[in-house]
ROTORDREN-136233 format. One line per field, with one value per residue (C-alpha): residue in one letter; residue number from 1; x, y, z. Coordinates in nm, 4 decimals, padded with zeros to 6 digits. Example, Ala and Ser with C-alpha at 12.3 -4.5 7.8 and 13.67 -1.06 7.14 Angstrom:
<pts>
aa = (a | s)
i = (1 | 2)
u = (01.2300 | 01.3670)
v = (-00.4500 | -00.1060)
w = (00.7800 | 00.7140)
</pts>
This chain:
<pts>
aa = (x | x | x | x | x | x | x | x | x | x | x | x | x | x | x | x | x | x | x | x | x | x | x | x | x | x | x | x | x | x | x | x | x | x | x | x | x | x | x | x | x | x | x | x | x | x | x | x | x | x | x | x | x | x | x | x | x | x | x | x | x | x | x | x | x | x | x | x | x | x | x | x | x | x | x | x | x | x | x | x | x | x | x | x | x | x | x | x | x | x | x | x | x | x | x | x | x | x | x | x | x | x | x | x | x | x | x | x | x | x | x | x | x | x | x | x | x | x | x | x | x | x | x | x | x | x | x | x | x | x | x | x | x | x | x | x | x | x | x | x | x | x | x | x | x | x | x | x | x | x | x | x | x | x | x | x | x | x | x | x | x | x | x | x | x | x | x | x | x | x | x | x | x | x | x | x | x | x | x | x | x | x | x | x | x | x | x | x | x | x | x | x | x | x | x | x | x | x | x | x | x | x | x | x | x | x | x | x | x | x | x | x | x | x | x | x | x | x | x | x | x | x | x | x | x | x | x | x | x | x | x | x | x | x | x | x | x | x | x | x | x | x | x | x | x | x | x | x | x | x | x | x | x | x | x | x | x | x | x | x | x | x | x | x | x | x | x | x | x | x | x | x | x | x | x | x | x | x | x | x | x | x | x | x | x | x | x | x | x | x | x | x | x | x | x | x | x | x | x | x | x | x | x | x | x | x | x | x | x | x | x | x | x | x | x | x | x | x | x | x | x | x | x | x | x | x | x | x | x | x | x | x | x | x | x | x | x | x | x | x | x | x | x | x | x | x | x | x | x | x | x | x | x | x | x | x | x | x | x | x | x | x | x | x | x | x | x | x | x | x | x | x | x | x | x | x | x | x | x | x | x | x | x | x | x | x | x | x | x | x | x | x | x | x | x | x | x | x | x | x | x | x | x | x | x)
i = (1 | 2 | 3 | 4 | 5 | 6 | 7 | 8 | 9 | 10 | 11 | 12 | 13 | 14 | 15 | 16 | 17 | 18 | 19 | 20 | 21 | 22 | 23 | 24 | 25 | 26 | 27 | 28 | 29 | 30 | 31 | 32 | 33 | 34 | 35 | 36 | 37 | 38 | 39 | 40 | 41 | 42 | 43 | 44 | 45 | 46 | 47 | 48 | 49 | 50 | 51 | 52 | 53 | 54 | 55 | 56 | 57 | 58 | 59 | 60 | 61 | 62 | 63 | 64 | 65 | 66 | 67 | 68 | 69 | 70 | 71 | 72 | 73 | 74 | 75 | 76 | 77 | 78 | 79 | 80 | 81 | 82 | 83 | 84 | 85 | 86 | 87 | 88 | 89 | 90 | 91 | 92 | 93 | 94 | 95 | 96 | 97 | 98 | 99 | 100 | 101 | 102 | 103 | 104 | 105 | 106 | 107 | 108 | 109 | 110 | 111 | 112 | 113 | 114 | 115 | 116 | 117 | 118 | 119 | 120 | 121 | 122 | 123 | 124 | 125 | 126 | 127 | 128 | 129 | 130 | 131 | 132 | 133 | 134 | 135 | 136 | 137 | 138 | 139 | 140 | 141 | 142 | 143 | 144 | 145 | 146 | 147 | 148 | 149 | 150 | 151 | 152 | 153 | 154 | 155 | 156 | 157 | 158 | 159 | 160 | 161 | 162 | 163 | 164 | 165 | 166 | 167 | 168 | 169 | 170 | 171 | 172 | 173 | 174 | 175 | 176 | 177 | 178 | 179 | 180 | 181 | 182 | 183 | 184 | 185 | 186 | 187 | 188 | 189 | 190 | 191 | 192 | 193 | 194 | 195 | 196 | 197 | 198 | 199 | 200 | 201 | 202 | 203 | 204 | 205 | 206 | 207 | 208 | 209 | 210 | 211 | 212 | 213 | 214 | 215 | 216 | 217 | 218 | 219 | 220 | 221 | 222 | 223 | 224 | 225 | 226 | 227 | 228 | 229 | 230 | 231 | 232 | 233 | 234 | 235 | 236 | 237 | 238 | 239 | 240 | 241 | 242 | 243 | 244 | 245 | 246 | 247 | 248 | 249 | 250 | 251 | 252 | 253 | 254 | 255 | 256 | 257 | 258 | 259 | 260 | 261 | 262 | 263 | 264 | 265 | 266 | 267 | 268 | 269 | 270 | 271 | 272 | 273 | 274 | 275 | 276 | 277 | 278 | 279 | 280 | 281 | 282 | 283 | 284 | 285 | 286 | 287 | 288 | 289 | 290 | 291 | 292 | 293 | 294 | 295 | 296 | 297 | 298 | 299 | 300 | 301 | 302 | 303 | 304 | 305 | 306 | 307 | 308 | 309 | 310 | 311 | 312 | 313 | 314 | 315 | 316 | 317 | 318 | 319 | 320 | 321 | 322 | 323 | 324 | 325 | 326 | 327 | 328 | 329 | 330 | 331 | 332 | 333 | 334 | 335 | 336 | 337 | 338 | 339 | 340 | 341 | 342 | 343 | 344 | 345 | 346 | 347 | 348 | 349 | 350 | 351 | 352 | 353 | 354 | 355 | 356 | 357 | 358 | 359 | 360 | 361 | 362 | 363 | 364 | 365 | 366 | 367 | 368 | 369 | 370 | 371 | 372 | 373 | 374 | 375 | 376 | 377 | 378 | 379 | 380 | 381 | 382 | 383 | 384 | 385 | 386 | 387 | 388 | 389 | 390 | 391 | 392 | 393 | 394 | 395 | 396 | 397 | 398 | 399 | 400 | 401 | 402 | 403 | 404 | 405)
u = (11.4777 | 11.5283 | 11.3425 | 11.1083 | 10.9839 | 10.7707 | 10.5518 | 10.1878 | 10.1795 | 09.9654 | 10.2530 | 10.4870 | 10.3184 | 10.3015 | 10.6650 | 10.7365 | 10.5100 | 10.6690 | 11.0306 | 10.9401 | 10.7838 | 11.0639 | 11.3200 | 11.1000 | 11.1035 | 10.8305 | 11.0696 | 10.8260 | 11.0038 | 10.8404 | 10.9031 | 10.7807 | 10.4671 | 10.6418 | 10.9264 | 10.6684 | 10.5616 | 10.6101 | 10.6194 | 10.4157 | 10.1896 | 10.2503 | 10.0039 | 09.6189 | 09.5540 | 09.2723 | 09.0887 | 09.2068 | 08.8953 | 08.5515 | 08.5869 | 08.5212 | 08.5224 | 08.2912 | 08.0045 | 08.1217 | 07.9474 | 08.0175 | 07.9268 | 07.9620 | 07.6826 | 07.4598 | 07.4347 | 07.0798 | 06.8058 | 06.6380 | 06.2361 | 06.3372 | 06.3698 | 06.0520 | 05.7815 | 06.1096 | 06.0700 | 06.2016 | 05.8630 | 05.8440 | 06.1659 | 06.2234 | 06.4751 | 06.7252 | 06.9304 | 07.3156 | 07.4740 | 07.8188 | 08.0704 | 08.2645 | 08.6414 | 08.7985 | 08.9702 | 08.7646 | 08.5180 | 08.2113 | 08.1096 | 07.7592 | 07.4497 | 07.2534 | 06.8561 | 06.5762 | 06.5195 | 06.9120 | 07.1853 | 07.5729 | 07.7723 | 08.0467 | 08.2198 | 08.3227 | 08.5299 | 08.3861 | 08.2427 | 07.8776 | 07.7667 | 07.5200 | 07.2060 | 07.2607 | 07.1484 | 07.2027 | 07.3637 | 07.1845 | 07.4210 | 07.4739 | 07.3388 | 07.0019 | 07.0347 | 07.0734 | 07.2143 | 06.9864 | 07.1714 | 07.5402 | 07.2803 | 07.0064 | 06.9470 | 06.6529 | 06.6458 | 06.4477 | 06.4988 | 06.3888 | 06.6626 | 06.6206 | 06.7650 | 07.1559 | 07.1820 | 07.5285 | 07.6680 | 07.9181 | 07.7919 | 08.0663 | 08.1610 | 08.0387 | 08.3645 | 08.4675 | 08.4129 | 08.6971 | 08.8428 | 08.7212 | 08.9826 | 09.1128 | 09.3853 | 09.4799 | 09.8074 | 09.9437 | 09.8414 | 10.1478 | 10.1369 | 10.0794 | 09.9946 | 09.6564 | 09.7177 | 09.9662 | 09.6433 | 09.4547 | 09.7239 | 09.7758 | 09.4009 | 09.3806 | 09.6944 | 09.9625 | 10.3140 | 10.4564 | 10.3034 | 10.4290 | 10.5687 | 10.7330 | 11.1724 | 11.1824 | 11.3332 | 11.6811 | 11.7042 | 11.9225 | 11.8553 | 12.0987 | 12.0797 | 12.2996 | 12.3714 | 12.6525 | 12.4156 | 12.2933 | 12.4187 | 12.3369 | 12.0263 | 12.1933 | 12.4275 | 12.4132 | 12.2194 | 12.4543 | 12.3360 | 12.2552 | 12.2443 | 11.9617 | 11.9193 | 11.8968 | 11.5156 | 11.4978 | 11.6787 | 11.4742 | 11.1204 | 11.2028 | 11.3759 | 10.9905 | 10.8089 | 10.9989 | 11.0333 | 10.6646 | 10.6035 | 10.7871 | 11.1088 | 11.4266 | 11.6519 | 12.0351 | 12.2257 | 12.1486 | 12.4022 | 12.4895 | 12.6927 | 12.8214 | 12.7706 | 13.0266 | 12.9780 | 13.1856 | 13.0596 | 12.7245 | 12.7686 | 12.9701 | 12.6580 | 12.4138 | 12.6479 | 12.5795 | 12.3709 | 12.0194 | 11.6639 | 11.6257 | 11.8087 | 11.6672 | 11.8248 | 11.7404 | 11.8073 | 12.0604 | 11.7819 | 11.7154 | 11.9476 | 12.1519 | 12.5380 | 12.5208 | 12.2470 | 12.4358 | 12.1765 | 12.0567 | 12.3940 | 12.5307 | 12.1410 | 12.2687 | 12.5853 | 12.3476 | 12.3055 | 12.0449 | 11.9836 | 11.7102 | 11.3647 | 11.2007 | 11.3212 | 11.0835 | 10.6686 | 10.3995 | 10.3340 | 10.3220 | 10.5371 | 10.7729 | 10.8348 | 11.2352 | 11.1402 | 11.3370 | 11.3538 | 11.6282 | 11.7358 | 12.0806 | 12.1291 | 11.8589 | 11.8567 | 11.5668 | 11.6699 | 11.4517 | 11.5486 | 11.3812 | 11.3050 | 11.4925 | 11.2522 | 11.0903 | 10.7276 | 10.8217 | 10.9917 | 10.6818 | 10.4500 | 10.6367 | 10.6633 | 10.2979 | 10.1505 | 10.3983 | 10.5988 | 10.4033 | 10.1430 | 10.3453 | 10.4351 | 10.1448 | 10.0152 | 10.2663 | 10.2286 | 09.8559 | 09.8562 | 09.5281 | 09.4963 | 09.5446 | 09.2016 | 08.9869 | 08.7028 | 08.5050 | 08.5238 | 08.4282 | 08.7031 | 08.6707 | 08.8341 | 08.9138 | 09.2375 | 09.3308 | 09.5479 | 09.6940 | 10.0449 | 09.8767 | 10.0319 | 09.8562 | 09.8885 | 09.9098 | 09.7530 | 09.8113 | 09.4992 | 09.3846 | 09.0255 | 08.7567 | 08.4167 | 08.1319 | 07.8118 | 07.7427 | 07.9857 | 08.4189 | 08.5573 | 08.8965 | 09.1565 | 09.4141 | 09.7379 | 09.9677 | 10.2949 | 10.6368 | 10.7623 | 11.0609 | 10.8308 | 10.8128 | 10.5966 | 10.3388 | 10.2850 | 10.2486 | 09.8640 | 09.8329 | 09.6070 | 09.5382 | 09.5971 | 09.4029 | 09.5029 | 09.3824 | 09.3913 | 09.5845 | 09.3128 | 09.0950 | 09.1415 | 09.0766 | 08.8441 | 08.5980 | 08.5188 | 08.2239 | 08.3043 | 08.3262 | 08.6881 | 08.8272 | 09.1118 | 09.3893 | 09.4428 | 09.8332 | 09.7285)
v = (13.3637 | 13.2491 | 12.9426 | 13.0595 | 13.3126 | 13.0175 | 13.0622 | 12.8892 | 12.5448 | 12.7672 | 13.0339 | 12.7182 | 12.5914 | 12.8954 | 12.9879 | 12.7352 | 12.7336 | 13.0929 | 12.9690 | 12.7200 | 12.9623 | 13.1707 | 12.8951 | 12.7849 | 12.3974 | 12.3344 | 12.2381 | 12.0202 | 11.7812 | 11.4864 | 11.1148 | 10.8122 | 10.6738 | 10.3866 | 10.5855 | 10.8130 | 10.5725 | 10.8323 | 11.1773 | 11.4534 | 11.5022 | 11.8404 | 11.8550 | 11.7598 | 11.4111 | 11.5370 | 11.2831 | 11.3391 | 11.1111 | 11.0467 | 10.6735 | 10.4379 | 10.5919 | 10.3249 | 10.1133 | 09.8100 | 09.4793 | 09.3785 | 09.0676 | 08.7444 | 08.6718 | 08.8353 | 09.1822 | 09.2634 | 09.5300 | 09.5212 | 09.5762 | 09.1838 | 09.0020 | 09.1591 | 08.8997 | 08.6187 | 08.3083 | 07.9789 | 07.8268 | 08.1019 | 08.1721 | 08.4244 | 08.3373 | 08.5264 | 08.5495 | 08.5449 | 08.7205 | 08.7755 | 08.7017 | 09.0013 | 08.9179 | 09.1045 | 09.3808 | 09.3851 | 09.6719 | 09.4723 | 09.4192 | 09.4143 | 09.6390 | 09.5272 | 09.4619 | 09.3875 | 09.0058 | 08.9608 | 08.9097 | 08.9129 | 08.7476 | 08.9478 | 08.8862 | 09.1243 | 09.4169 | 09.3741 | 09.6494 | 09.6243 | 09.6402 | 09.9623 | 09.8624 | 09.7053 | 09.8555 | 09.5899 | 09.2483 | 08.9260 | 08.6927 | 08.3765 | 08.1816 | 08.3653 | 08.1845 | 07.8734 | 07.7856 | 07.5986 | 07.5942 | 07.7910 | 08.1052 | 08.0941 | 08.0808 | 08.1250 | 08.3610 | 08.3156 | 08.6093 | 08.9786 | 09.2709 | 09.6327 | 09.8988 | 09.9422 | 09.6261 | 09.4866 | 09.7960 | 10.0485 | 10.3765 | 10.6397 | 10.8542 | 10.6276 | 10.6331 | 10.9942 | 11.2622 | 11.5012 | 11.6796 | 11.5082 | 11.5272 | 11.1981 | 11.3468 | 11.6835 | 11.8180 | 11.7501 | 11.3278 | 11.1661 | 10.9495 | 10.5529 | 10.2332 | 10.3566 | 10.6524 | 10.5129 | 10.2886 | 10.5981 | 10.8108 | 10.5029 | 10.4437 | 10.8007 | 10.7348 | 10.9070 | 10.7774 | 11.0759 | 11.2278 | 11.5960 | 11.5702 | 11.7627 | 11.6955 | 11.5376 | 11.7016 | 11.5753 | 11.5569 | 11.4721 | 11.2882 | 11.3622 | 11.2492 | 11.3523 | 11.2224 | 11.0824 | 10.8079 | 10.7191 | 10.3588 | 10.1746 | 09.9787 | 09.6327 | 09.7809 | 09.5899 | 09.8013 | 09.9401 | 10.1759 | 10.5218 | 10.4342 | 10.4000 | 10.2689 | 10.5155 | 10.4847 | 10.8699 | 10.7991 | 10.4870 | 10.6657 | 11.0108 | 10.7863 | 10.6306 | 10.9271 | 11.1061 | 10.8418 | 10.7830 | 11.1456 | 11.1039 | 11.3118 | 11.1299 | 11.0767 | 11.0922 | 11.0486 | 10.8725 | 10.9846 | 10.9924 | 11.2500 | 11.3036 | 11.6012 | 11.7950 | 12.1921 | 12.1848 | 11.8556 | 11.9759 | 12.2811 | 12.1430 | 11.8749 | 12.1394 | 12.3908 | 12.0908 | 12.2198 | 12.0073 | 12.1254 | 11.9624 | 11.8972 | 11.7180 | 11.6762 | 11.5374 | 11.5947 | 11.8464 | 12.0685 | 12.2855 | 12.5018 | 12.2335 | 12.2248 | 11.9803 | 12.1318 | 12.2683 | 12.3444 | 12.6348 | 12.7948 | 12.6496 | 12.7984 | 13.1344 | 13.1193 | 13.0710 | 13.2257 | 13.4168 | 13.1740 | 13.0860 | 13.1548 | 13.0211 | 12.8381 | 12.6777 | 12.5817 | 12.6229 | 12.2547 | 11.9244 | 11.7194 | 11.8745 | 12.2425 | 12.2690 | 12.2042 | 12.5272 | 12.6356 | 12.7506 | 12.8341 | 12.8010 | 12.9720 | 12.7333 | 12.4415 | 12.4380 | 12.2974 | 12.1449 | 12.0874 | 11.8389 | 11.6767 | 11.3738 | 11.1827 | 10.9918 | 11.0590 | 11.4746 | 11.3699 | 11.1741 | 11.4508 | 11.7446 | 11.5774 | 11.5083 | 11.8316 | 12.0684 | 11.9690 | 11.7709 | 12.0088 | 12.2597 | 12.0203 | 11.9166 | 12.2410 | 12.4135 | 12.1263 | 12.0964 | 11.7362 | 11.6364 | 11.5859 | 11.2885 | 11.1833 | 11.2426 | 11.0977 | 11.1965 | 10.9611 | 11.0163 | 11.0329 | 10.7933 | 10.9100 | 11.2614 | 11.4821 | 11.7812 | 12.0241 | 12.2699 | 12.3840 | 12.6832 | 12.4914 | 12.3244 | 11.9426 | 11.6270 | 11.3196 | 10.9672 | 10.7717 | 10.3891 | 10.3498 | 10.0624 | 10.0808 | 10.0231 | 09.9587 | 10.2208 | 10.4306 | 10.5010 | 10.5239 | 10.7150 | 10.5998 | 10.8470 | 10.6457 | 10.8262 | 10.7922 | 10.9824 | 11.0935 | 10.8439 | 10.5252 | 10.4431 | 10.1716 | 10.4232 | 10.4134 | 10.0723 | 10.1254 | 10.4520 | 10.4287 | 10.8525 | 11.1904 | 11.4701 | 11.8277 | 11.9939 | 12.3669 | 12.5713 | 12.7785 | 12.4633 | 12.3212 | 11.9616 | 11.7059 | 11.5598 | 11.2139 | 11.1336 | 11.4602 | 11.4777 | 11.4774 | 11.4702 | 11.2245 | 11.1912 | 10.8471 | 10.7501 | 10.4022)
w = (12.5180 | 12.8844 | 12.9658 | 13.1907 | 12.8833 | 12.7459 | 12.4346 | 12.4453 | 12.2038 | 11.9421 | 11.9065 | 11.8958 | 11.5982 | 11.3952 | 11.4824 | 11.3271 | 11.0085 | 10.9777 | 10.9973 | 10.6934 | 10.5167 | 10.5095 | 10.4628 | 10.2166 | 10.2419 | 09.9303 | 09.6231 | 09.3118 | 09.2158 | 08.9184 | 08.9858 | 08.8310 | 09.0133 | 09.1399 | 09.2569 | 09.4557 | 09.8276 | 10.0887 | 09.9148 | 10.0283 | 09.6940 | 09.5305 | 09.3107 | 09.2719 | 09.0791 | 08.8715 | 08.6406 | 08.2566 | 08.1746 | 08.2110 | 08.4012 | 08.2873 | 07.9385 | 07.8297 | 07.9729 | 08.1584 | 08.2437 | 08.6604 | 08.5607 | 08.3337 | 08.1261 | 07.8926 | 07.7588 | 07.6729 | 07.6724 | 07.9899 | 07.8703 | 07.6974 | 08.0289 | 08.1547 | 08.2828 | 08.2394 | 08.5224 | 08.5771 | 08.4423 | 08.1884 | 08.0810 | 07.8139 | 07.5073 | 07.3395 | 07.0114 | 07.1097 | 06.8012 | 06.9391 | 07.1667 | 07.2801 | 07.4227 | 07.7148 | 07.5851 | 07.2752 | 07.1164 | 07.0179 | 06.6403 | 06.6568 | 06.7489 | 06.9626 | 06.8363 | 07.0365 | 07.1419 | 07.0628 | 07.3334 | 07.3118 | 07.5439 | 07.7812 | 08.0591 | 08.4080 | 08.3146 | 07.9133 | 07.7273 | 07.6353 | 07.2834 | 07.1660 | 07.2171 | 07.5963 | 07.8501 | 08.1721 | 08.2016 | 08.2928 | 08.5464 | 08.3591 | 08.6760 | 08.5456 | 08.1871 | 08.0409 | 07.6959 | 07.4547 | 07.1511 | 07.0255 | 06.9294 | 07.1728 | 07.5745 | 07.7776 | 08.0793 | 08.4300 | 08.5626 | 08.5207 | 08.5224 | 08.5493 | 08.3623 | 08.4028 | 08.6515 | 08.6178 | 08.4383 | 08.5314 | 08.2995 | 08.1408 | 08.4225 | 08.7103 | 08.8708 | 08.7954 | 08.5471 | 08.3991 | 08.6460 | 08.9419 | 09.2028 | 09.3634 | 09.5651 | 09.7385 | 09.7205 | 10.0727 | 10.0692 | 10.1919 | 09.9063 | 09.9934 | 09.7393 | 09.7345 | 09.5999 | 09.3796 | 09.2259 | 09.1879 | 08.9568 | 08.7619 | 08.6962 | 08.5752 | 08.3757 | 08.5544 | 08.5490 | 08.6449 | 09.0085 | 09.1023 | 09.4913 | 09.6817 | 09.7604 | 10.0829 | 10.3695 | 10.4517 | 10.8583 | 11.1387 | 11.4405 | 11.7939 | 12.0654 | 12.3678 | 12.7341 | 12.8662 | 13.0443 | 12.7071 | 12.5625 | 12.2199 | 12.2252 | 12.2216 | 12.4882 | 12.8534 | 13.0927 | 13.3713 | 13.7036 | 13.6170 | 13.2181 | 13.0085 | 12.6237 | 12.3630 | 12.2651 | 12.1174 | 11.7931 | 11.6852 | 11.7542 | 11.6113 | 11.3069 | 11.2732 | 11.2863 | 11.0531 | 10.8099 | 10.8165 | 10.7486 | 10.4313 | 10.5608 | 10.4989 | 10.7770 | 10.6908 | 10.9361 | 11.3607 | 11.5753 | 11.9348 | 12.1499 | 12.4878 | 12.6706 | 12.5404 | 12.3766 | 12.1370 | 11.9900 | 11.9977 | 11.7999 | 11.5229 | 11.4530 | 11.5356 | 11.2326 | 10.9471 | 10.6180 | 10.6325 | 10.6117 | 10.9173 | 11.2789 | 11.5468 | 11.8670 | 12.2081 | 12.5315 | 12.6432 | 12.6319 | 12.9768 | 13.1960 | 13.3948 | 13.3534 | 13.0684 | 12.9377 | 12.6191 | 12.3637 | 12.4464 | 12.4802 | 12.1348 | 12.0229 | 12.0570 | 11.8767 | 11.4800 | 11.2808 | 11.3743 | 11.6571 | 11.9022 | 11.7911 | 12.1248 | 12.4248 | 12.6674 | 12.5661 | 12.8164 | 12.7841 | 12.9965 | 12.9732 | 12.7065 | 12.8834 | 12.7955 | 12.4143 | 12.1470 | 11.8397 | 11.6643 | 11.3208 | 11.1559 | 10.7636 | 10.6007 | 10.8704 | 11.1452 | 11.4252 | 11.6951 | 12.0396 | 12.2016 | 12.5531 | 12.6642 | 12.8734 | 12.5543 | 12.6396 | 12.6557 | 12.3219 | 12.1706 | 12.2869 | 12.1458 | 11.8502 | 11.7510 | 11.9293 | 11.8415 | 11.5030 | 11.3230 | 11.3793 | 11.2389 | 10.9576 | 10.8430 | 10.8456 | 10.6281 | 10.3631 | 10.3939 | 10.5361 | 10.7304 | 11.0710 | 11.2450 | 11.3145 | 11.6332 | 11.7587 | 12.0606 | 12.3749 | 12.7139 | 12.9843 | 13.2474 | 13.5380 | 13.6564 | 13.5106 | 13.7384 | 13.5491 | 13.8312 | 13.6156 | 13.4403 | 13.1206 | 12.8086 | 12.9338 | 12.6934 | 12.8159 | 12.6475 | 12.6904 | 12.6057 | 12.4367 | 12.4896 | 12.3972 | 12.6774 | 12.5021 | 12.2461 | 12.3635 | 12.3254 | 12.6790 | 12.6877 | 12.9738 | 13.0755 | 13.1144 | 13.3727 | 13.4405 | 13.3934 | 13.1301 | 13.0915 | 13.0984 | 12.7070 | 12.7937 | 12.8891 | 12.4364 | 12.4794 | 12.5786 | 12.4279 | 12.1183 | 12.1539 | 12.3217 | 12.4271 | 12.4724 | 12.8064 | 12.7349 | 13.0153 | 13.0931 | 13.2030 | 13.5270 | 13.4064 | 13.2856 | 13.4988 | 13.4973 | 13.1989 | 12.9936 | 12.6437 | 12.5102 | 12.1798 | 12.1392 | 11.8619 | 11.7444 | 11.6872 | 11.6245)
</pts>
């Protein structure tokens, strides 16, 4: 496809959810629980249990039946027979009678019989087998009931969670130490220019720091895709073609990626198998973005200003992504744009913006500059989309931003 042949961003995106589909990216595999921080989750976590499966005190103290510390004061107190002492961990010996208490602690199970928990700061011991109370409690107070927490088959988790400690806590408090999760993606990251230099590299006229590879590296990793190999090459074809031929699910390379001498790409693109799928989004910044697909690797070309990078990235594949896998969203709140945005390119445009709140309300900030400024992420804390068919956003409109952080 010639570059001026652009697709729209919403063809991009599906394009691409098509190519996976057909590659077929979604292999199950089991791991251990522990082994499972950063996995895409395969597979609901459904609750094998009513939890807790027993009814739990939330406090130390006392396990009686309510209707006994009715009328109870400090000047009146009411007084109890303690019968038992139930240990952590332990199933308690005793039922509980009327005008009889057993003592428990937080996390303990309460006898039959108990229906709430008086705090011990509410009670004072008179003797080994009796205490007085100075406080009324109500039914349940201080007690977690069966099923509280979650009732069989309850889901915790949808298939899709990029899996984190949290979830981790969840399948091990519903007794999974196995999780089903989908293989992680084994990617590539490239990036070309002969005025590129290594980070720790001195800084020379007309060269600039490789800053590609260590952001793409970061998003991908915190996608739960695992990145095998960083490398970078000169402009040369034949270089380019013989990374771009290497078995992975996954390619990304960028730079190299428009229609100027060492633009070499989209040349190499057409020598897959079967080749380019798109070249060229209706999109700003990111326009000279492709597509391309090589036996079972996808391969996706990519920008080399960083911010073209960045933006392609979130708007276009990990749209994609996320929506082949089922991932949420990033999260978006609605802010109100302070300042005017024209959008005269007849293309969908990305805008980076800052947020502050004023009052009661979130105040988005359109951060301009071009696209090779990485410190423009520096204040970014969101995006917003400007559809091409919308000549802008005036100043106090209603926008919906995506937070990145």
């Amino acid at each position: 496809m010639d570059l001026l042949e652009v697709v729209k961003i919403d063809q991009a995106i599906n394009l691409q959810v098509d190519l996976m589909e057909k590659i077929s990216y979604k292999e199950k595999i089991s791991l251990e629980t522990t082994s499972a921080l950063g996995y895409i989750l395969a597979e609901d976590l459904i609750s094998k249990d009513d939890l807790p499966h027993f009814r739990k005190g939330t406090m130390d103290g006392y396990a009686l039946n309510y209707k006994d510390s009715l009328g109870a004061t400090e000047t009146i107190p009411s007084m109890l027979k303690v019968i038992e002492e139930i240990p952590m961990g332990e199933v308690p010996q005793k039922i509980l009678q009327r005008g009889e208490a057993s003592k428990i602690y937080t996390g303990g199970m309460l006898p039959e019989g108990a229906d709430a928990v008086i705090p011990i700061e509410f009670t004072e011991s008179l003797s080994e087998k009796l205490i007085s109370i100075s406080r009324p409690v109500v039914f349940m107070d201080h007690v977690i009931d069966i099923g509280d927490d979650s009732k069989v088959g309850d889901i915790y988790e949808k298939a899709g969670k990029i899996i984190n400690p949290e979830t981790m806590a969840m399948a091990a408090s519903l007794g999974y130490d196995k999780i089903s999760v989908y293989k992680k993606l084994r990617c590539k990251i490239l990036s070309t220019g002969d005025e590129i230099i290594p980070v720790n590299g001195k800084l020379r006229p007309a060269k600039a720091r490789d800053i590609n590879s260590y952001m793409l590296f970061g998003l991908l990793t915190s996608m739960g895709i695992e990145v095998v190999s960083v490398k970078h090459l000169a402009d040369d074809e034949n270089l380019i073609e013989k990374e771009l031929k290497e078995d992975l699910d996954l390619i990304f390379i960028s730079g190299s990626s428009s229609k100027g001498k060492k633009d070499f790409v989209p040349t190499v693109g057409k020598k897959l198998k079967p080749g380019i799928i798109y070249h060229g989004i209706s999109i700003k910044p990111g326009k000279p973005t492709s597509l391309s697909q090589n036996n079972k690797t996808m391969i996706l070309g990519l920008p080399g200003n960083p911010i073209s990078a960045y933006a392609i990235f979130r708007s276009i594949f990990q749209k994609a992504y996320n929506k082949y896998f089922n991932i949420e969203e990033d999260l978006k709140i609605k802010c109100k744009i302070d300042r005017n945005i024209a959008n005269n390119s007849a293309k969908t445009q990305i805008c980076l913006v800052d947020l502050k709140k004023k009052e009661d309300e979130l105040i988005a900030s359109p951060i301009f500059g071009f696209s090779n400024n990485i410190s423009l992420l520096k204040k970014a804390k969101g995006y917003i989309i400007i559809d091409e068919y919308t000549e802008g956003l005036r100043d106090g409109e209603d926008v919906w931003v995506s937070l990145i952080r």
